[in-house]
N, C-alpha and C positions, 0 to 999 in steps of 0.2 A: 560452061566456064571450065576452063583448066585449069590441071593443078599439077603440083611437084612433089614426087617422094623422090629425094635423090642425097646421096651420102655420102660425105670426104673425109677421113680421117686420115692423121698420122697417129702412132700408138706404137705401145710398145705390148707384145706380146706377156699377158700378166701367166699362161700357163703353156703348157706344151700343146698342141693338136691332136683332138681325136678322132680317130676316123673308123665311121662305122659304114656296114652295107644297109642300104631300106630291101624290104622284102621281096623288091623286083632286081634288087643287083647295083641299084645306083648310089653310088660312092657319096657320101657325107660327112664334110670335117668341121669340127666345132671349136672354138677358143676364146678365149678374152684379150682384147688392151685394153690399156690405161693412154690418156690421153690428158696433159697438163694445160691450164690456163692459166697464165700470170699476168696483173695487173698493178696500177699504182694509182692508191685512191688519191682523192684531191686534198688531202692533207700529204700527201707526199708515198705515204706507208706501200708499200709492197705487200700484194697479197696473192696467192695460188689455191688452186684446186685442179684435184685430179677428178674425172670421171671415166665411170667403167662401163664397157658394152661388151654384149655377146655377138658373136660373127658364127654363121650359117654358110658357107661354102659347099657346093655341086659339084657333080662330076669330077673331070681331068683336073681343075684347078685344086679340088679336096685334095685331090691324091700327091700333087705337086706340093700343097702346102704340110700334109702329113710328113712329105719327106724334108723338107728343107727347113721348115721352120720349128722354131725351139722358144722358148721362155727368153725374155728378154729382146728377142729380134725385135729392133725398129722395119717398122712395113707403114705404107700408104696404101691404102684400100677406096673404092669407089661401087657404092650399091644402092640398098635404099633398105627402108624400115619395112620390116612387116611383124604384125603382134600374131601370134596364137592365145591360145586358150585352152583347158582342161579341167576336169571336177575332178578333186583328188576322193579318195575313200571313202573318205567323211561327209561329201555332197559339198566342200567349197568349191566354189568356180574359181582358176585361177588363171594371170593373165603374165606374157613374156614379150617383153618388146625386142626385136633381135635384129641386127644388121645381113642383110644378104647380100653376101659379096659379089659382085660381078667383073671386079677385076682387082690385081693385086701388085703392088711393085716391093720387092723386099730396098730397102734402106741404105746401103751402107757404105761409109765414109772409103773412098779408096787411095792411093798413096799422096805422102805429103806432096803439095803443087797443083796437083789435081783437083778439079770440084768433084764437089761431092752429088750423090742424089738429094743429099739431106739440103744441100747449099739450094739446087734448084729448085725442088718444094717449097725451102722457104721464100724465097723470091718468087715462087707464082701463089702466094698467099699473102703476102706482101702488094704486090701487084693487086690482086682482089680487095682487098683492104682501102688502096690507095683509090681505087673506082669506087668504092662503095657497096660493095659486094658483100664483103663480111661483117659480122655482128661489132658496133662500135663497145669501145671497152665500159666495164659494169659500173657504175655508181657507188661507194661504200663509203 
């Protein structure tokens, strides 16, 4: 049987990028977004939540994103999930579910008239939505 690990966000950059070397020389950057859902329950009410994830980026694309990206950047990223694991001092086992980036488009609105990137993501999510593709909206 097959199966899917596969990852689409939009977000917003919640810290700046760090970028470290691994022991053999390969480039590593690390960062968070935030990513909002809003909804409107059946009573009418409006409701939102934010969630947060960690992002693992490789090589050339670490190093692109160390330099270009900053706190607050809107980016669309596309990977998949992988957990690790570790025993801290103490002998707990502890676990990190983390996004690995394999591609990334930075976001951003360019002059009035023009669409935007933000415009086309939304309408190819929109689009997904409308086939049935994406999560229908929560219950509350």
């Amino acid at each position: 049987m097959r199966s899917v690990n596969k990852v689409f966000l939009i977000g917003n950059l919640t810290r700046n990028p760090e970028l470290r070397q691994t022991a053999n020389g390969q480039s590593m950057c690390t960062f968070g977004i935030a990513t909002n859902r809003d909804w409107i329950t059946q009573g009418g009410e409006k409701k939102g939540s934010t969630e947060f994830h960690e992002l693992v980026i490789w090589a050339k694309l670490a190093e692109f994103c160390h330099q270009y990206l900053k706190k607050g950047k809107l980016i669309y990223v596309e990977g998949y999930l992988k957990t690790r694991s570790w025993d801290t001092p103490e002998g707990v086992r502890r676990f990190k579910t983390e996004v690995v980036v394999q591609d990334l488009i930075i976001l951003e609105k360019r002059a009035t008239g023009e669409e935007t990137h933000v415009q086309v993501a939304e309408e190819m999510l929109d689009e997904m939505e409308q086939n049935g593709s994406a999560e229908s909206s929560e219950n509350a």
